[in-house]
VEXLO-981122 format. One record per residue (C-alpha): x, y, z; residue in three letters; residue number from 1. Coordinates in Angstrom, 1 decimal, decimal comma. Layout:
<atoms>
[[X Y Z] 'ALA' NUM]
...
</atoms>
This chain:
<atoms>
[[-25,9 12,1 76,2] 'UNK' 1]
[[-22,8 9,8 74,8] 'UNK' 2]
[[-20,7 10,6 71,9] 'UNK' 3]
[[-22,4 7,7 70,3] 'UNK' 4]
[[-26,0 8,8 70,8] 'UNK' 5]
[[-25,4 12,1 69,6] 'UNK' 6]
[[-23,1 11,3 66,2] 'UNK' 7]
[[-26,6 8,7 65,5] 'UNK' 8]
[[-29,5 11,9 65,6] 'UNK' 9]
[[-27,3 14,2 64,1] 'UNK' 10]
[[-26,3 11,9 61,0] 'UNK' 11]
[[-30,2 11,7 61,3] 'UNK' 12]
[[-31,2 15,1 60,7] 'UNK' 13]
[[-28,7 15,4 57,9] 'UNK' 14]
[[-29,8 12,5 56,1] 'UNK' 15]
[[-34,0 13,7 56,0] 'UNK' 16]
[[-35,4 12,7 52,2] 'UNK' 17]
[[-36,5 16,6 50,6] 'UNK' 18]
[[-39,6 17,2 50,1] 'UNK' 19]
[[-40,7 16,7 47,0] 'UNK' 20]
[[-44,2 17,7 45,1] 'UNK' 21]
[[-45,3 16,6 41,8] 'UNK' 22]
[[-45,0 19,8 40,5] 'UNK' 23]
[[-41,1 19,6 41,4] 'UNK' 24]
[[-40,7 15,8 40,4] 'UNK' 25]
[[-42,1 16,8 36,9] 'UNK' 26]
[[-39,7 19,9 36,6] 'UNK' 27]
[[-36,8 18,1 37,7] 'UNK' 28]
[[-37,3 15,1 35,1] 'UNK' 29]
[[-37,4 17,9 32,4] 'UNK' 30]
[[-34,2 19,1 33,6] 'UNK' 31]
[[-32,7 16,0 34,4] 'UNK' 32]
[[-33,5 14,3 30,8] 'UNK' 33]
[[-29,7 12,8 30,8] 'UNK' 34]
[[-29,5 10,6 33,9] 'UNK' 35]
[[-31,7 7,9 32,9] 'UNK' 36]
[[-31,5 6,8 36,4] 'UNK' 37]
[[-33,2 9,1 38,6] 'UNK' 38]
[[-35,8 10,4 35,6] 'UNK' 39]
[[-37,3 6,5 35,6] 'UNK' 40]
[[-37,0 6,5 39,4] 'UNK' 41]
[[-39,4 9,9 39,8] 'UNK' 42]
[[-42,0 8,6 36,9] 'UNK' 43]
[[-42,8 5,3 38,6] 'UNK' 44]
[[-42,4 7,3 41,9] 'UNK' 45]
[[-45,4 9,6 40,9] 'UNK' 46]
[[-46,9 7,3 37,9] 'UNK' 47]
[[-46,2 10,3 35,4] 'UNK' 48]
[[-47,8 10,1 32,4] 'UNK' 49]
[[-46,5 11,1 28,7] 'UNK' 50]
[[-49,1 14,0 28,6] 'UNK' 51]
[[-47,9 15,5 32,3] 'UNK' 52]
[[-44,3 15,6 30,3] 'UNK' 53]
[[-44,7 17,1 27,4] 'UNK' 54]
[[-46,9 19,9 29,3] 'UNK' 55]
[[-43,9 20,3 31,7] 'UNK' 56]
[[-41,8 21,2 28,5] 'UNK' 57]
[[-39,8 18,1 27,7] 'UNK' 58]
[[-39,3 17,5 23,9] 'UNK' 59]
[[-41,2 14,9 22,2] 'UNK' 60]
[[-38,5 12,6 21,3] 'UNK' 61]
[[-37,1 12,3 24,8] 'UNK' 62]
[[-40,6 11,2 26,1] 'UNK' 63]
[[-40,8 8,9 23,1] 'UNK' 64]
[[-37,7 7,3 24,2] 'UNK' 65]
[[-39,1 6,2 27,5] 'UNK' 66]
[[-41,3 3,9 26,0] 'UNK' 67]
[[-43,9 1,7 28,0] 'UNK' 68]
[[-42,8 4,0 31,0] 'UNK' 69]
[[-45,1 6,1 30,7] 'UNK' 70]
[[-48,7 5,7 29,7] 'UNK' 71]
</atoms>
């Protein structure tokens, strides 16, 4: 096998998305309540609701502050 072929599938096996549950995209948005970003990203992702949060543990004003995010 070249250089070439071999730099391409090992990049590829480094790069794999993680596997991610609901249960672990709702734990991860509680603990991630300061990057904006990436808590938006995983609630449309999954279509979490405002319930499914505050269960999880995240305090009601920071699931207020989402908005018409979440349902």
């Amino acid at each position: 096998m070249g250089k070439s072929k071999y730099r391409i599938l090992k990049k590829g096996i480094n790069d794999k998305f993680p596997y991610m549950t609901r249960d672990t995209a709702l734990t991860s948005i509680v603990q991630d309540m300061g990057n904006q970003k990436k808590v938006i990203d995983l609630i449309t992702l999954f279509g979490i609701t405002a319930e499914e949060l505050l269960e999880a543990g995240a305090a009601y004003e920071d699931v207020v502050s989402l908005g018409a995010l979440v349902r």
